[in-house]
C-alpha positions as CSV (number, residue, x, y, z in Angstrom):
1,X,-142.0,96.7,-61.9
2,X,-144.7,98.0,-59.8
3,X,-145.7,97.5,-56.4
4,X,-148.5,95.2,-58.0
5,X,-146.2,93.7,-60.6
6,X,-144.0,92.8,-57.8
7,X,-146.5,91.2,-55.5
8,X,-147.8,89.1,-58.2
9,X,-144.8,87.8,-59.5
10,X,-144.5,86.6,-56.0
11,X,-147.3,84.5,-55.7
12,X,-146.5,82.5,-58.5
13,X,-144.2,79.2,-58.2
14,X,-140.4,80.2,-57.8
15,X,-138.3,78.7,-60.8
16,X,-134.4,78.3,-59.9
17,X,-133.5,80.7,-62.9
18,X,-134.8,83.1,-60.8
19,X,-132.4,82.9,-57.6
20,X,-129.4,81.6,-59.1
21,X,-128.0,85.0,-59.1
22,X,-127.7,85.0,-55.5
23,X,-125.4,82.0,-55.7
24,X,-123.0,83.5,-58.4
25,X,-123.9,87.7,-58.1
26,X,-121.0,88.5,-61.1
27,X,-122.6,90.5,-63.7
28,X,-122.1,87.9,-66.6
29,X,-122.6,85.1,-63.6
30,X,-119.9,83.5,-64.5
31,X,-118.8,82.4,-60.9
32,X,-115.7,84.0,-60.5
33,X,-116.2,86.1,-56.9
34,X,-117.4,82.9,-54.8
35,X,-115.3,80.8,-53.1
36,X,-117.4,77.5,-53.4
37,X,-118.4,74.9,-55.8
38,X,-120.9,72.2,-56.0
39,X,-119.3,68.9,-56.0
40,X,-121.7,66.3,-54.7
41,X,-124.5,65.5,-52.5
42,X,-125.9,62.0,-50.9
43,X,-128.2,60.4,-47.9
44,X,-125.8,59.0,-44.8
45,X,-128.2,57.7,-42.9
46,X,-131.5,57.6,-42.3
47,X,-132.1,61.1,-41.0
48,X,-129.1,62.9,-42.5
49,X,-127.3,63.4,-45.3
50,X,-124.2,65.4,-46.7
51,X,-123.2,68.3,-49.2
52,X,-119.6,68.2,-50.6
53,X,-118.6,71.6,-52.4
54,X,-115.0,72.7,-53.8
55,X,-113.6,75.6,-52.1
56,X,-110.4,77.9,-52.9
57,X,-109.1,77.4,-48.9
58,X,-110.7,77.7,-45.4
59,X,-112.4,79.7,-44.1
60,X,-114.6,80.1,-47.0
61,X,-117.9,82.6,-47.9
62,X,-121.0,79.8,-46.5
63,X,-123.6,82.0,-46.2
64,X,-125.4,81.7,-49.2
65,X,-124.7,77.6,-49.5
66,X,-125.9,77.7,-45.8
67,X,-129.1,79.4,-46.5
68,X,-129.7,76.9,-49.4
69,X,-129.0,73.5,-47.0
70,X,-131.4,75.0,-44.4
71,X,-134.1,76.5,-46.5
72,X,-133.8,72.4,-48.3
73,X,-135.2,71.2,-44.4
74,X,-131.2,71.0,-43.5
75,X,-130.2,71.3,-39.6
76,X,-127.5,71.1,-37.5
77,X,-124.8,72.0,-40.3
78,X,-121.5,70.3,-39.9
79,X,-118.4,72.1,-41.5
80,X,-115.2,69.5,-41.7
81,X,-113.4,67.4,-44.2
């Protein structure tokens, strides 16, 4: 793509398709490099909430589910059983 091409495909609305990759960056995407899963998600209270993900042991690679939980409106992230 252009210059151009680039800045106008950003300025349109971002689809998740798009940014997927950077959750699962294998060639076919298959998932098998990262050391989470999504498991669940739910409201604790009324100013909080929690993410549960699968992981293959502790310490695990966060920083792309962090970036995801703060770029949601997330703070204060919490790491425990």
């Amino acid at each position: 793509m252009t210059r151009q091409q680039k800045a106008a495909a950003c300025r349109g609305p971002w689809m998740l398709s798009d940014w997927l990759h950077c959750f699962d960056p294998t060639e076919d995407g298959a998932g098998e490099d990262r050391s989470w899963w999504w498991w669940d998600a739910g409201v604790d209270e009324a100013h909080g909430g929690r993410v549960q993900v699968v992981t293959t042991g502790w310490p695990f690679g966060s920083g792309s589910l962090s970036w995801l939980i703060e770029a949601g409106g997330g703070t204060h992230l919490v790491y425990g059983p």
